[in-house]
ROROGU-836895 format. One record per residue (C-alpha): residue number from 0; x, y, z. Coordinates in steps of 0.5 Angstrom, whole numbers, plus 500, padded with zeros to 3 digits. Layout:
# residues N
pos:NUM | px:X | py:Y | pz:Z $
...
This chain:
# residues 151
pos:0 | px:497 | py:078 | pz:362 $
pos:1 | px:496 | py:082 | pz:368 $
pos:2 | px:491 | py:082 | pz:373 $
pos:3 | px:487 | py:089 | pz:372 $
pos:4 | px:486 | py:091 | pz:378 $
pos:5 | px:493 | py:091 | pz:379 $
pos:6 | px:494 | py:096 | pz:373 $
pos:7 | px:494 | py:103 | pz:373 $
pos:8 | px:487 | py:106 | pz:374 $
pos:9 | px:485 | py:113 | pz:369 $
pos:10 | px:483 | py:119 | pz:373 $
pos:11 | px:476 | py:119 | pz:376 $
pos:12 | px:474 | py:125 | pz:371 $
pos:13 | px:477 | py:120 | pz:364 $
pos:14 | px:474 | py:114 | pz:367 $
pos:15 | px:467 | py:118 | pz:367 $
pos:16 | px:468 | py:121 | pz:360 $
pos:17 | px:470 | py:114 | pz:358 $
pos:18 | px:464 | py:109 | pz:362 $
pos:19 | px:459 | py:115 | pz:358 $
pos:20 | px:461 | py:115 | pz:351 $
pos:21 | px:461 | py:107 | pz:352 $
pos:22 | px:454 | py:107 | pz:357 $
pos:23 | px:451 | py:110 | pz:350 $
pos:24 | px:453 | py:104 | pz:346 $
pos:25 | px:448 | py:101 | pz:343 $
pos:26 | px:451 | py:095 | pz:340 $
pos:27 | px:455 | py:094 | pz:347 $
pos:28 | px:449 | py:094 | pz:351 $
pos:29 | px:445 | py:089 | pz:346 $
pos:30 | px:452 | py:084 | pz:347 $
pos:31 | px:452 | py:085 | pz:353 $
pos:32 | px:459 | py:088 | pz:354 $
pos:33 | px:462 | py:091 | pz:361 $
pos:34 | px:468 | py:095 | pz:362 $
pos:35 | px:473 | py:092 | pz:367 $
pos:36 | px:478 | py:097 | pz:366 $
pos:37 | px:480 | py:104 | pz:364 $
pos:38 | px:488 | py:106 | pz:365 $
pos:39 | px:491 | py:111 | pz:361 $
pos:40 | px:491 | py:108 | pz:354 $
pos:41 | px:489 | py:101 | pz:357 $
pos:42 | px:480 | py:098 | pz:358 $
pos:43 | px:479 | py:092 | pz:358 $
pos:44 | px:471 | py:091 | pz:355 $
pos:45 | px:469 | py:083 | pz:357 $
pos:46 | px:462 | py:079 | pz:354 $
pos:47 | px:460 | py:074 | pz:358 $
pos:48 | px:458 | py:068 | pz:354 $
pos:49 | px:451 | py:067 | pz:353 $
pos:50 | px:447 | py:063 | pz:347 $
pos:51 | px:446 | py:071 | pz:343 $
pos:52 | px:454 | py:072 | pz:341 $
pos:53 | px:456 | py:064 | pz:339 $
pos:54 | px:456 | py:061 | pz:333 $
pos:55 | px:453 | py:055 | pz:330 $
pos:56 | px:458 | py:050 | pz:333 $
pos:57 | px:458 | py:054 | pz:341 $
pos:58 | px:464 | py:059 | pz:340 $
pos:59 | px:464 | py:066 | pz:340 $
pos:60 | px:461 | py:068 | pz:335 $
pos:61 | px:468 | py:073 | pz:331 $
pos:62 | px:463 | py:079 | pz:330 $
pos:63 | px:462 | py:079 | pz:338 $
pos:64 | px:469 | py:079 | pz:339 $
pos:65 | px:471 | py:084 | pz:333 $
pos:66 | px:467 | py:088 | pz:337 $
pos:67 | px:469 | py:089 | pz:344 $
pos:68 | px:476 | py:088 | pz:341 $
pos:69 | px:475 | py:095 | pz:336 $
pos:70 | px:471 | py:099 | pz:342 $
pos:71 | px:476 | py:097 | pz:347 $
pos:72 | px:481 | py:100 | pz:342 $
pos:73 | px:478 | py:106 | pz:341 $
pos:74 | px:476 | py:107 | pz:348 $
pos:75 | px:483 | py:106 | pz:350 $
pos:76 | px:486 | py:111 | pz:346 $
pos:77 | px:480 | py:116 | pz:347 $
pos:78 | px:483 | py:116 | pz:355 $
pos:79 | px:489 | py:120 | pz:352 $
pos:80 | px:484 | py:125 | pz:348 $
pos:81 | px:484 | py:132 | pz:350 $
pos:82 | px:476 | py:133 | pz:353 $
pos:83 | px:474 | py:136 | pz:347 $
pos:84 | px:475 | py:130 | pz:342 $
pos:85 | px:472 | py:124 | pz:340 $
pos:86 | px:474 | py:117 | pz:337 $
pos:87 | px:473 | py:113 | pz:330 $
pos:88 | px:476 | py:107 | pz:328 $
pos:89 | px:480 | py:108 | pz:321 $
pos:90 | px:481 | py:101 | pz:320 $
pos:91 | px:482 | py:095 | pz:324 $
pos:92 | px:485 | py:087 | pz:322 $
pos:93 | px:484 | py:082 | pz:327 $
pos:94 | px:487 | py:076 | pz:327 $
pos:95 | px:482 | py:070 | pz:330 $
pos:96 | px:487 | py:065 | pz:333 $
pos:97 | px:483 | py:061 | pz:336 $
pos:98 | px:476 | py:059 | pz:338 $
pos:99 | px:473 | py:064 | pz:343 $
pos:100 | px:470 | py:059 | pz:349 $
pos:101 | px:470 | py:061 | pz:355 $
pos:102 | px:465 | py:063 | pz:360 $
pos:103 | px:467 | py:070 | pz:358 $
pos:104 | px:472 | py:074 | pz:353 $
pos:105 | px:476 | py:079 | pz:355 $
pos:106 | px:478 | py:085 | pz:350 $
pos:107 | px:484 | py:089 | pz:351 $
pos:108 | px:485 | py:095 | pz:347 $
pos:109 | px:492 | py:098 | pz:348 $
pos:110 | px:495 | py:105 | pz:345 $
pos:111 | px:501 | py:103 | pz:342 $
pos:112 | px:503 | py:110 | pz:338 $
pos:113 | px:498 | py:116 | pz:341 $
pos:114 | px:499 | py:122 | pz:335 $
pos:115 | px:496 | py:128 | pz:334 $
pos:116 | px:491 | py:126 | pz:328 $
pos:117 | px:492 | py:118 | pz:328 $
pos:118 | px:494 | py:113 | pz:334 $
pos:119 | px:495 | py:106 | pz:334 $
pos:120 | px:493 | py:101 | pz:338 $
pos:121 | px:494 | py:093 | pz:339 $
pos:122 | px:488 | py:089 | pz:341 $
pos:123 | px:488 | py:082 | pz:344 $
pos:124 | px:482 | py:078 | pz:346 $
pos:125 | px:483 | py:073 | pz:350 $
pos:126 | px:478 | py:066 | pz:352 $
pos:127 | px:477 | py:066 | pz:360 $
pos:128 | px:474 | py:060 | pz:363 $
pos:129 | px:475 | py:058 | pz:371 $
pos:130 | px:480 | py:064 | pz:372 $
pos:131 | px:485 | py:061 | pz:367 $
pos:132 | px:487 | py:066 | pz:360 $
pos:133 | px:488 | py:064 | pz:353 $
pos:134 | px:489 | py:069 | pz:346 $
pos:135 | px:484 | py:067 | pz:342 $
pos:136 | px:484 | py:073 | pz:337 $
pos:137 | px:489 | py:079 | pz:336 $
pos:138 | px:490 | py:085 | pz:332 $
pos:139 | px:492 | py:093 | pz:331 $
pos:140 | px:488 | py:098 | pz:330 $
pos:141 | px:488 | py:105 | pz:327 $
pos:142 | px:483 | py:111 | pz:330 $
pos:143 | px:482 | py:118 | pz:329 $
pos:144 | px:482 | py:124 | pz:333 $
pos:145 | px:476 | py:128 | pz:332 $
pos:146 | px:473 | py:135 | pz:333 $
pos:147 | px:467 | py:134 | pz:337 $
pos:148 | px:461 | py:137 | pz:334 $
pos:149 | px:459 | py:143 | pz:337 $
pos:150 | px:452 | py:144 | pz:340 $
């Protein structure tokens, strides 16, 4: 996988209307979950490890990585999104490859198809321990474009 900082960065304007929508996420905040990168139809969510997103044998718990695997898809698709709009996940399915270990996980939402109404995003997670990567969960997703509400 290449190395974030080396990817092509969203403008600054995207990058805020990005890191807003993600900063009032509750369920994020509550994880942990930070924000590595936001590119054009690309963000990167990682969640460091701790006792609150593991399982009973230690591993990420598959409700944790599901999590920042769907919002990292969403908010990938939400960067090609017209400034009016919003996102919500139609549907998802994720495959668990491996157990998630690490000292972090790393989610990568990737838009694969950017449509009118739907768009199509591959999310992969993958376990990091000591800088070193391995695909632990991967899947695709369906997201919807919507009006936003007005005030």
């Amino acid at each position: 996988m290449e190395d974030p900082t080396q990817q092509e960065q969203a403008s600054p304007e995207v990058q805020a209307r990005i890191r807003a929508g993600f900063d009032s996420q509750g369920l994020m905040g509550h994880l942990g979950a930070r924000m590595t990168h936001i590119g054009p139809g690309c963000v990167h969510i990682a969640l460091p490890s701790r006792p609150e997103v593991t399982q009973q044998h230690g591993y990420f718990h598959a409700g944790a990585t599901s999590a920042i695997a769907d919002t990292a898809g969403g908010y990938a698709a939400f960067t090609l999104f017209p400034e009016n709009t919003e996102v919500l996940t139609v549907e998802y399915k994720i495959n668990l490859l491996a157990p998630a270990v690490g000292d972090r996980i790393e989610a990568v939402g990737t838009v694969l198809k950017s449509g009118r109404t739907l768009t199509v995003c591959k999310l992969e997670v993958f376990g990091v321990q000591d800088g070193r990567r391995k695909l632990v969960a991967n899947g695709q997703q369906t997201l919807i474009r919507v009006d936003r509400p007005a005030p």
